[in-house]
ZAFILO-17555 format. One record per residue (C-alpha): residue number from 1; residue in one letter; y, x negated, z negated. Coordinates in steps of 0.001 Angstrom, whole numbers. Each point is the difference from the previous one (the first is absolute). Layout:
% ZAFILO-17555
PT, nr, rest, y, x, z
PT, NUM, a, Y, X, Z
...
This chain:
% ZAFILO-17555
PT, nr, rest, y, x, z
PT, 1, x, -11813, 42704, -79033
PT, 2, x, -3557, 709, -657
PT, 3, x, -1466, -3333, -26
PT, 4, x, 1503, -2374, -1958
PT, 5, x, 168, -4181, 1021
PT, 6, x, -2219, -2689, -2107
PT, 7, x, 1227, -2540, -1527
PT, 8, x, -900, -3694, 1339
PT, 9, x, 214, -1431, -3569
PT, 10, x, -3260, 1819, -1171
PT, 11, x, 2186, 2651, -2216
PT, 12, x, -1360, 3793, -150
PT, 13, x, 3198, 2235, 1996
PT, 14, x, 723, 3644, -193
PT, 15, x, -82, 2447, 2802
PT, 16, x, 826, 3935, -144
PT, 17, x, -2779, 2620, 579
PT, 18, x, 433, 3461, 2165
PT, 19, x, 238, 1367, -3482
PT, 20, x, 2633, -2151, -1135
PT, 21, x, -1950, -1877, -2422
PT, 22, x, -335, -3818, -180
PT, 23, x, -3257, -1691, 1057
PT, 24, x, -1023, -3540, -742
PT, 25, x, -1040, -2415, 2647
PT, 26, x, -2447, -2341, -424
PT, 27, x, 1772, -3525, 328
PT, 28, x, -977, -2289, 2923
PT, 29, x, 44, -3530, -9
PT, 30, x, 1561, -2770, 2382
PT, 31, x, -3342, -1298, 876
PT, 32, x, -1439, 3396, 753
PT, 33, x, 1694, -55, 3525
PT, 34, x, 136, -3690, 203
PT, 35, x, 3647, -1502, -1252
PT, 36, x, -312, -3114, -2812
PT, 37, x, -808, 1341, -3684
PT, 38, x, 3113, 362, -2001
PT, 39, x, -84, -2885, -2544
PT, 40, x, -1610, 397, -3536
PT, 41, x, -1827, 3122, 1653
PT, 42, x, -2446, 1072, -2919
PT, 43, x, -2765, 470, 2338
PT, 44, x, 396, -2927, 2362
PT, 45, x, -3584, -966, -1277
PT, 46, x, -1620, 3245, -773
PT, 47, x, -3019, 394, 1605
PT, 48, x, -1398, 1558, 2812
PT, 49, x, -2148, 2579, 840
PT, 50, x, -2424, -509, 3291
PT, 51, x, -2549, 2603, 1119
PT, 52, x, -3255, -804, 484
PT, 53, x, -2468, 409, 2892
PT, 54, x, -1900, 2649, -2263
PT, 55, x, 2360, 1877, -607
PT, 56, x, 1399, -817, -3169
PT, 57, x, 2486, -2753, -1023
PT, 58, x, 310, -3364, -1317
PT, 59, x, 2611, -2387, -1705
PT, 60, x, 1657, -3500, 1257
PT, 61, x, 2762, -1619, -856
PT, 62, x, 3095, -235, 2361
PT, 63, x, 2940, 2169, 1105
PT, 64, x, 954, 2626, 2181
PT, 65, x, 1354, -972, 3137
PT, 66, x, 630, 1844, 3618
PT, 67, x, -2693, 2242, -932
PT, 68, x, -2750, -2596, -635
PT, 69, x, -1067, -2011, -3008
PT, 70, x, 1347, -3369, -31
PT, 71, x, -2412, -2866, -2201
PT, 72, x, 1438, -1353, -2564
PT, 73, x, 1839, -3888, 316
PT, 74, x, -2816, -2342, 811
PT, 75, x, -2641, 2098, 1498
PT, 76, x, -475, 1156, 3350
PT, 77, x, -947, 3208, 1687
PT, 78, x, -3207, 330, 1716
PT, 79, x, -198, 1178, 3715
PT, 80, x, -2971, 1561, 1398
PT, 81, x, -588, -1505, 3997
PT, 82, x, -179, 3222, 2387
PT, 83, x, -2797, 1998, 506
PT, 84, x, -2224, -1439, 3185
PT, 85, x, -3194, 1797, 1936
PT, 86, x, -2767, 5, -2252
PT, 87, x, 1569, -1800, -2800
PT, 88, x, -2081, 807, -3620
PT, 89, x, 266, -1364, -3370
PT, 90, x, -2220, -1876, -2542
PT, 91, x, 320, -658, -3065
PT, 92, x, -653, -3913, -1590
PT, 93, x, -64, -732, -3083
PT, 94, x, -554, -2952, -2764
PT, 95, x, -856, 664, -3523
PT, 96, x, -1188, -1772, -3389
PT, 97, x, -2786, 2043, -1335
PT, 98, x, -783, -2096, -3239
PT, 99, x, -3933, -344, 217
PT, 100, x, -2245, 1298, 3069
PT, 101, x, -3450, -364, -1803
PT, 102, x, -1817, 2260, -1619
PT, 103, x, 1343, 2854, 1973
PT, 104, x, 3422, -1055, 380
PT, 105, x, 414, -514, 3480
PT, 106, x, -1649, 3774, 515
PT, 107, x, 2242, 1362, -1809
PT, 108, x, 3023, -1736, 1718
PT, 109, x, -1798, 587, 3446
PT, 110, x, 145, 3943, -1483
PT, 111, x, 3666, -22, -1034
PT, 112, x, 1291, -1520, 3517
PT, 113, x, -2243, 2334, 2212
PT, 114, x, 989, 3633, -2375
PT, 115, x, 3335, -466, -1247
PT, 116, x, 1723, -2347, 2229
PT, 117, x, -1598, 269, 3476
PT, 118, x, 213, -4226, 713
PT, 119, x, -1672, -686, 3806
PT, 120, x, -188, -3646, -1466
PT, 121, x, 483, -1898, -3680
PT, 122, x, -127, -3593, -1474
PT, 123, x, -1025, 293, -3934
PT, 124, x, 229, -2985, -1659
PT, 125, x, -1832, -969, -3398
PT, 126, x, -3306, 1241, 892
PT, 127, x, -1553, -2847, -2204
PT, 128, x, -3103, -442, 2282
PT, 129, x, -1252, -3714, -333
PT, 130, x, -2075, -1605, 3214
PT, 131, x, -3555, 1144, -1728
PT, 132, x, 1318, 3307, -635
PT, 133, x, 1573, 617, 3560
PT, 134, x, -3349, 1542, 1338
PT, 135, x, -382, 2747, -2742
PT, 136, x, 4248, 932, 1073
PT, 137, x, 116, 3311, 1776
PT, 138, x, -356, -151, 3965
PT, 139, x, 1039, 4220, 403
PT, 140, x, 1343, 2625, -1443
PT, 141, x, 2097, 2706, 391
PT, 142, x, 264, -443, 3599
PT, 143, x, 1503, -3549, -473
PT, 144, x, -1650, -2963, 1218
PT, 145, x, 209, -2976, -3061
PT, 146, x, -70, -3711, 480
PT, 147, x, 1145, -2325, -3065
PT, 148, x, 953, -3370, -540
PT, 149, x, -1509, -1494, -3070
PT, 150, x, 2262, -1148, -3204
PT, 151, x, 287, -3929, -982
PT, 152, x, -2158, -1657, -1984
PT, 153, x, 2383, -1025, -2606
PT, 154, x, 2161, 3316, -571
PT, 155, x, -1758, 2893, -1609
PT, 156, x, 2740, 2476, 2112
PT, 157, x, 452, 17, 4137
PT, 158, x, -2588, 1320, 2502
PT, 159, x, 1379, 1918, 2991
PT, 160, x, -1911, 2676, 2123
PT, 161, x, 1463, 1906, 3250
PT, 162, x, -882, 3777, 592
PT, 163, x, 259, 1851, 3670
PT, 164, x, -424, 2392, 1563
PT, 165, x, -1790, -190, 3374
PT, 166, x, -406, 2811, 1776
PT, 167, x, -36, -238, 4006
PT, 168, x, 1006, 3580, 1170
PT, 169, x, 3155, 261, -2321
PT, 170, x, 792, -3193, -1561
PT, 171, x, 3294, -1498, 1758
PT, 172, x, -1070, -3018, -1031
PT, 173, x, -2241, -2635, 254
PT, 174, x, -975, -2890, -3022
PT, 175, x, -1767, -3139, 1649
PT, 176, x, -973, -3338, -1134
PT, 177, x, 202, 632, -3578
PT, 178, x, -1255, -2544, -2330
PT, 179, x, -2, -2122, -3434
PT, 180, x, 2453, -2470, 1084
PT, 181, x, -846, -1799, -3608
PT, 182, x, 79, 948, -3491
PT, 183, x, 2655, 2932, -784
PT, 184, x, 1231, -38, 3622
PT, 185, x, -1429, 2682, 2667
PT, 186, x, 1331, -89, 3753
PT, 187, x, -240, 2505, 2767
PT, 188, x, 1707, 905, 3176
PT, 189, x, 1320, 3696, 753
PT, 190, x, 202, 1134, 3797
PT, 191, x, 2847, 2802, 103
PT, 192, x, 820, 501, 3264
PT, 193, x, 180, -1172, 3259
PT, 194, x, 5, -4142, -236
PT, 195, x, 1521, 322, -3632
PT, 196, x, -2360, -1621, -2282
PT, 197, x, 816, -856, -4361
PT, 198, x, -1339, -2812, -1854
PT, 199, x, -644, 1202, -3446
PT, 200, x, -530, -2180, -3095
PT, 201, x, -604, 1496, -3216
PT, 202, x, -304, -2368, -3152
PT, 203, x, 222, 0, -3483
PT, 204, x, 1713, -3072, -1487
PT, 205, x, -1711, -569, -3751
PT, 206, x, 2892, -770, -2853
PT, 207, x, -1828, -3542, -610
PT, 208, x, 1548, -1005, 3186
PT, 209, x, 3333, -733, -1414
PT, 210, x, 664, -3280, 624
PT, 211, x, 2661, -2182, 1233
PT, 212, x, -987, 127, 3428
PT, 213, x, -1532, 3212, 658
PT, 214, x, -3492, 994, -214
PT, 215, x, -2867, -886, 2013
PT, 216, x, -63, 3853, 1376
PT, 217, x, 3702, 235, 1117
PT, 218, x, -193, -3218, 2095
PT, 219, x, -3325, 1889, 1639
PT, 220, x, 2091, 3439, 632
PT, 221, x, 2711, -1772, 1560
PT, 222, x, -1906, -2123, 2320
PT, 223, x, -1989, 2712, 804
PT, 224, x, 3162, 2016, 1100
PT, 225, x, 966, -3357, 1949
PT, 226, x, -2905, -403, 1512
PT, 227, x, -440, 3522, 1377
PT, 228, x, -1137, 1109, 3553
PT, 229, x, 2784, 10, 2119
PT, 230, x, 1740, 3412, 357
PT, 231, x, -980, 1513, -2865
PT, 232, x, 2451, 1416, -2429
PT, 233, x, -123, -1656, -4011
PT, 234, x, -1011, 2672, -2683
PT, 235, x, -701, -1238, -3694
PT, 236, x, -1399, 2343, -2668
PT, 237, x, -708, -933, -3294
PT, 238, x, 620, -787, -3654
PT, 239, x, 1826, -3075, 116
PT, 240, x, 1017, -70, -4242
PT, 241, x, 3045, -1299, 1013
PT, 242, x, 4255, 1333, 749
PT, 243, x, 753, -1114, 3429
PT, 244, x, 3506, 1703, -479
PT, 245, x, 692, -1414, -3244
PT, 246, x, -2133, -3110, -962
PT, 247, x, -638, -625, -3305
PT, 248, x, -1216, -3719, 546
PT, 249, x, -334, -3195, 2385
PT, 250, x, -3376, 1507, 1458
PT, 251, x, 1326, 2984, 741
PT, 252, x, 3566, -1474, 1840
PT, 253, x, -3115, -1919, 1748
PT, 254, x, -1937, 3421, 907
PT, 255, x, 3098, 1356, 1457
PT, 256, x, 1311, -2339, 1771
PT, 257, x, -3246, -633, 1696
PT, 258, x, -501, 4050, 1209
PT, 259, x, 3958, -269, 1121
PT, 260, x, -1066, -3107, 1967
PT, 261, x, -2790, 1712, 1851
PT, 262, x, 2101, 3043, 534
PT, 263, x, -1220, 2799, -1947
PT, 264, x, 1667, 1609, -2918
PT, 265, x, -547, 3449, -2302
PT, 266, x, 449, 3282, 1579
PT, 267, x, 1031, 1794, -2886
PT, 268, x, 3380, -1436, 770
PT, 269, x, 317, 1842, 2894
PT, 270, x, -315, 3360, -1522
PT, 271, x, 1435, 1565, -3309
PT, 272, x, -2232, -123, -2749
PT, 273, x, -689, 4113, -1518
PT, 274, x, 1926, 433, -3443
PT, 275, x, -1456, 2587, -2235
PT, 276, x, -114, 493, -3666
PT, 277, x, -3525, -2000, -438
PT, 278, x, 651, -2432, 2766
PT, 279, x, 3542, -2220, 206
PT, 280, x, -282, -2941, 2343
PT, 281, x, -2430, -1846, 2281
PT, 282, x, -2606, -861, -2833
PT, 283, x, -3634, 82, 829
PT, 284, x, -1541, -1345, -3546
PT, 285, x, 928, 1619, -3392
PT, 286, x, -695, -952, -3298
PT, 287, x, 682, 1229, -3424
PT, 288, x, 338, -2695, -2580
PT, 289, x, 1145, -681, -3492
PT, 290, x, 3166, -1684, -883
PT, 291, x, 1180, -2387, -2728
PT, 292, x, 1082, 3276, -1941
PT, 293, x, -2934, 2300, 527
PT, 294, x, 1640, 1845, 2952
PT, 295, x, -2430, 1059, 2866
PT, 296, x, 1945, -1311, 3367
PT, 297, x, -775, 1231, 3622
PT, 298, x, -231, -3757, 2223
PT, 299, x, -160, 838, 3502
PT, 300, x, -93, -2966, 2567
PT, 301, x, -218, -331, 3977
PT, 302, x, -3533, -2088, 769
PT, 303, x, -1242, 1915, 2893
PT, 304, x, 1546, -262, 3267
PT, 305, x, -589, 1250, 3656
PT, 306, x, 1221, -2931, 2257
PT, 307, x, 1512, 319, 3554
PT, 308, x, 1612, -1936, 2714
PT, 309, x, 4056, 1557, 898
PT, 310, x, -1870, 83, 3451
PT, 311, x, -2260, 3454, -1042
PT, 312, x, 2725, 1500, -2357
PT, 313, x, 400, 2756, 2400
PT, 314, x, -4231, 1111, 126
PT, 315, x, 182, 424, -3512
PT, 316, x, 1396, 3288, -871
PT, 317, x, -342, 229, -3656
PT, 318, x, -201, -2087, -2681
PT, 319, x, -1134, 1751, -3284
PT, 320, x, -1476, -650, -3890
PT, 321, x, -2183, 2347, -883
PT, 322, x, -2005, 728, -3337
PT, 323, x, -3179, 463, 1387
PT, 324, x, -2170, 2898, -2376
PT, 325, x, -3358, 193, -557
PT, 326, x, -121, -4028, -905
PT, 327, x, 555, -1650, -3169
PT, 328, x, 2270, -2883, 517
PT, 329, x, 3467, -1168, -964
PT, 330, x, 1329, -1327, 3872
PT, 331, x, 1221, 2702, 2692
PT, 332, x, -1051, -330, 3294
PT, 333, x, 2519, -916, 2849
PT, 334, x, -474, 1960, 2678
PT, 335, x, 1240, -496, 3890
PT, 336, x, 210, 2388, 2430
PT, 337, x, -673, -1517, 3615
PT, 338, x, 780, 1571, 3570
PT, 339, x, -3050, -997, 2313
PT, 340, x, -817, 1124, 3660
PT, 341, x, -3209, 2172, -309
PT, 342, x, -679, 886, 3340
PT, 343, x, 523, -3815, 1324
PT, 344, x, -2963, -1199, -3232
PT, 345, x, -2240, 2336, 1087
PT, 346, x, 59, -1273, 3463
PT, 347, x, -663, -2794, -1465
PT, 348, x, -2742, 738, -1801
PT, 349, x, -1852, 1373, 2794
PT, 350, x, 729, -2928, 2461
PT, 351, x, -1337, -2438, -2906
PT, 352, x, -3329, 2247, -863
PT, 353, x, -707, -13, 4222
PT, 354, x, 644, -3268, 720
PT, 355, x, -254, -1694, -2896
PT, 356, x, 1594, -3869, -385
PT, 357, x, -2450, -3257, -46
PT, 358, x, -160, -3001, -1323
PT, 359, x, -100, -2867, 2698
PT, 360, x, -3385, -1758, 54
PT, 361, x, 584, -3820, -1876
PT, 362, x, -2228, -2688, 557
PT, 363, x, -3482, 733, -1154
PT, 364, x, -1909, -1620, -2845
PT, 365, x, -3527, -2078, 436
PT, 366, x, -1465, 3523, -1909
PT, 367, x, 1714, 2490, 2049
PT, 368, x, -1018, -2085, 3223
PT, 369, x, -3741, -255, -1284
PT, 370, x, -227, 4097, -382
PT, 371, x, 1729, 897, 3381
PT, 372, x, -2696, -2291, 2006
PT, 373, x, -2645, 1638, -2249
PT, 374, x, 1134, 3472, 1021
PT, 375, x, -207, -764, 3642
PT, 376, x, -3513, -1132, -761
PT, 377, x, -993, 3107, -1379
PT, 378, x, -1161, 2278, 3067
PT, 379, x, 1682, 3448, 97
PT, 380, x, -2628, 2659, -639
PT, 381, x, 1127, 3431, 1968
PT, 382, x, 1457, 2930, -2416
PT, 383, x, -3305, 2156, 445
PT, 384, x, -2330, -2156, -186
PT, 385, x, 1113, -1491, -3618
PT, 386, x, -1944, 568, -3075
PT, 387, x, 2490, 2188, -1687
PT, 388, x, -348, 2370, 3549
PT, 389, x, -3497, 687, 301
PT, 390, x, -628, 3183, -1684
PT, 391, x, 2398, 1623, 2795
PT, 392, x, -2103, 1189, 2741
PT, 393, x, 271, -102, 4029
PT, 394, x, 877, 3310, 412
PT, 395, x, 3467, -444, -2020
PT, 396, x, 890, -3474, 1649
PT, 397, x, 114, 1965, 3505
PT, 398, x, 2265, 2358, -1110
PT, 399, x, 2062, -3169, -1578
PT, 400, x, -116, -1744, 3272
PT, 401, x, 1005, 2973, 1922
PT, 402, x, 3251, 544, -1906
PT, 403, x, 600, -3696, 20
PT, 404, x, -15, 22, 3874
PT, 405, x, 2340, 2969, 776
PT, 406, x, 2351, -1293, -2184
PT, 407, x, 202, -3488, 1762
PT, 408, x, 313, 1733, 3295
PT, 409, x, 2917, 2428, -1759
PT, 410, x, -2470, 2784, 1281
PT, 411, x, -319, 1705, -3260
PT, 412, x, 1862, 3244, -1126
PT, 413, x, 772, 1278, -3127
PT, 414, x, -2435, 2923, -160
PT, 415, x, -2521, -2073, 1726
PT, 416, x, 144, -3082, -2744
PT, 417, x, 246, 2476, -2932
PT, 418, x, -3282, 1807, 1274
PT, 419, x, -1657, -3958, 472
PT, 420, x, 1074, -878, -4000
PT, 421, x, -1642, 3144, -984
PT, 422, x, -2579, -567, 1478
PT, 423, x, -270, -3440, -1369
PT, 424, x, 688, 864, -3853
PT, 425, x, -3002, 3047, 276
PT, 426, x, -2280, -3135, 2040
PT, 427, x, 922, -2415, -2959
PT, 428, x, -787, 2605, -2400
PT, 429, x, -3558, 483, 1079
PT, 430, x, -589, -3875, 424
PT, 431, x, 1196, -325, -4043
PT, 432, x, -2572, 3007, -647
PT, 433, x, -2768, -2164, 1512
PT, 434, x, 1139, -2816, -1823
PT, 435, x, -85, 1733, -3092
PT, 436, x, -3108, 1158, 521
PT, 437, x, -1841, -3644, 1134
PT, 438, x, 1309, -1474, -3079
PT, 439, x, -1361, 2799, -2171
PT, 440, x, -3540, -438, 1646
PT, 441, x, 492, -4036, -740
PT, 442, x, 1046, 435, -3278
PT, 443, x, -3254, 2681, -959
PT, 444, x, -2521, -2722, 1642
PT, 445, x, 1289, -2622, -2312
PT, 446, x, -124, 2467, -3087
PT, 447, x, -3190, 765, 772
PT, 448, x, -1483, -3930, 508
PT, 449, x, 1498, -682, -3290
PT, 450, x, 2697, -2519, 842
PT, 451, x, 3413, 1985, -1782
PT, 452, x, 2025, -2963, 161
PT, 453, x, -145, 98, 3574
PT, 454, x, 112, 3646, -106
């Protein structure tokens, strides 16, 4: 027989050529077409090989089963929801950028906007103090920048939030963002139809280490509990603490406080890229000196992207990512979220024409005392104000004309385009005249001597 049979134990078989000459065949595995792995398999834990989006490939751990990649024990394979009409992506991230002064937040605002493409970012450690807050950046790059300032009695903290806003391709909309308090910055995100997030981001300063938590991460969780109703929980920030693994009794406090408000890290949802230069789910790195002179690499988990199990499924990537361009020892995480673009810009039009208001309170003894002078004042007509009078007859009887046929809906297109001509050329001939009054005025007070009034 031509074709020879393969061998379910993994071991390389023999079959005969047409030219009578044996061939080797490569060995397949049990797991290859789905039956258990033989025990003591050598490459039970080999790794895998996944191909990328661009083209190219990346490594995980896990195994081969059924033709997929199975995660390793004690992680869990992300699932992307289905693809809906007019569904888009943005991308959030959160990310420690040492120092923001003296150029430091340009440079990060540079770095997100060229190398990473981020619709929307919460740095932390900007170091702005409440005096300094009006010299921060307000622009750049496209991004729209509003910071929170530091505390007053820790040199590090300061966080600032950078958008995008742009109301023809945005598919997303940032409202009521604001300096909750010192390190913490709020804001709500409108992606899609009736589907609003509550985003805090916060930086949580090391002096807060105490028994009973700090003074900042009693704030971020009542903040999260006190949220508008039907909005989803998102926390960003550098919390300098292991949520997964505390190290201490203030950090068993911190996380069981997020569990009790329902929110955890997202990372766990998603396997964490393994290359040569990046093992883990670190985001700071440090190279210190030991006891015996040996430079160590410390890597440690302080940043974390918070969610509720409820929105698992809009998030459809979870990432760490060295951002270049920026000098700073954290990487960013960085979230990839479905939103409904067609459904935000509806509503972004139906809130720019009819815009919400504020009901009327009761009135104060000042406001009362300036609405009765108002109707005290008598109305002077629009033509016969001060600021009007170097426009001449001639020009308000066009005006008037227009102004009728288009109450009376009377007034075609051709017909009101000839009528604003005709205005613009009679408006330019009354600024000629004025031009040339206030030339004559200005010559007769030359010439009396009086150049002050001149």
């Amino acid at each position: 027989m031509v074709g020879g049979a393969v061998c379910a134990t993994g071991l390389v078989t023999r079959r005969r050529s047409t030219t009578g000459m044996p061939v080797l065949v490569q060995p397949t595995f049990a797991r290859d077409v789905g039956d258990e792995a033989p025990a003591g398999d050598p490459r039970e834990g080999a790794r895998g090989r996944e191909t990328g989006g661009n083209g190219g490939t990346k490594n995980r751990g896990g195994r081969r089963r059924e033709g997929r990649w199975e995660p390793r024990e004690g992680e869990r394979r992300a699932t992307a929801p289905p693809e809906e009409k007019g569904t888009e992506t943005i991308s959030i991230a959160t990310w420690n950028i040492r120092d923001g002064r003296n150029g430091g937040l340009y440079s990060a605002a540079r770095a997100l906007d060229e190398f990473s493409n981020i619709d929307i970012a919460v740095v932390q450690e900007t170091k702005f103090t409440e005096e300094e807050i009006m010299y921060a950046p307000k622009c750049y790059r496209g991004y729209r920048i509003r910071t929170a300032p530091r505390c007053t009695d820790s040199p590090s903290g300061g966080v600032s939030l950078l958008y995008r806003e742009d109301k023809r391709k945005t598919p997303y909309r940032v409202e009521n963002d604001r300096a909750a308090a010192p390190n913490i910055i709020t804001f709500e995100l409108v992606t899609g139809d009736k589907e609003r997030w509550f985003v805090v981001g916060c930086y949580i300063p090391p002096c807060e280490r105490g028994e009973g938590g700090g003074e900042t991460t009693k704030k971020v969780e009542q903040m999260i509990k006190d949220r508008p109703k039907d909005t989803l929980p998102l926390v960003l920030g550098d919390l300098n603490a292991n949520l997964e693994y505390p190290r201490g009794r203030q950090e068993e406090v911190m996380s069981s406080g997020m569990k009790a408000v329902g929110i955890g890290c997202a990372t766990r949802h998603f396997l964490t890229r393994r290359t040569r230069h990046a093992k883990g789910p670190w985001t700071w790195v440090q190279r210190r000196t030991d006891s015996v002179g040996q430079r160590r690499r410390i890597t440690q988990k302080l940043d974390y992207a918070l969610i509720g199990d409820e929105i698992r499924r809009k998030v459809r990537r979870c990432r760490l990512v060295q951002v270049p361009g920026h000098d700073t020892d954290h990487r960013a995480i960085v979230l990839k979220v479905t939103t409904n673009g067609e459904a935000v810009r509806r509503y972004r039009h139906k809130a720019e024409t009819f815009p919400l208001t504020l009901p009327i309170g009761p009135r104060t003894e000042g406001e009362a005392m300036f609405e009765e002078l108002q109707l005290l004042q008598p109305m002077v007509p629009v033509r016969e104000r001060h600021t009007h009078d170097w426009i001449r007859e001639g020009t308000w009887i066009i005006v008037d004309r227009r102004a009728a046929l288009r109450k009376q809906n009377k007034l075609p297109r051709a017909e009101g385009r000839a009528l604003t001509r005709k205005i613009h050329a009679s408006l330019k001939l009354d600024r000629i005249e004025r031009a040339r009054r206030a030339g004559e005025e200005l010559m007769k007070e030359i010439g009396s001597g009086c150049i002050r009034d001149a």
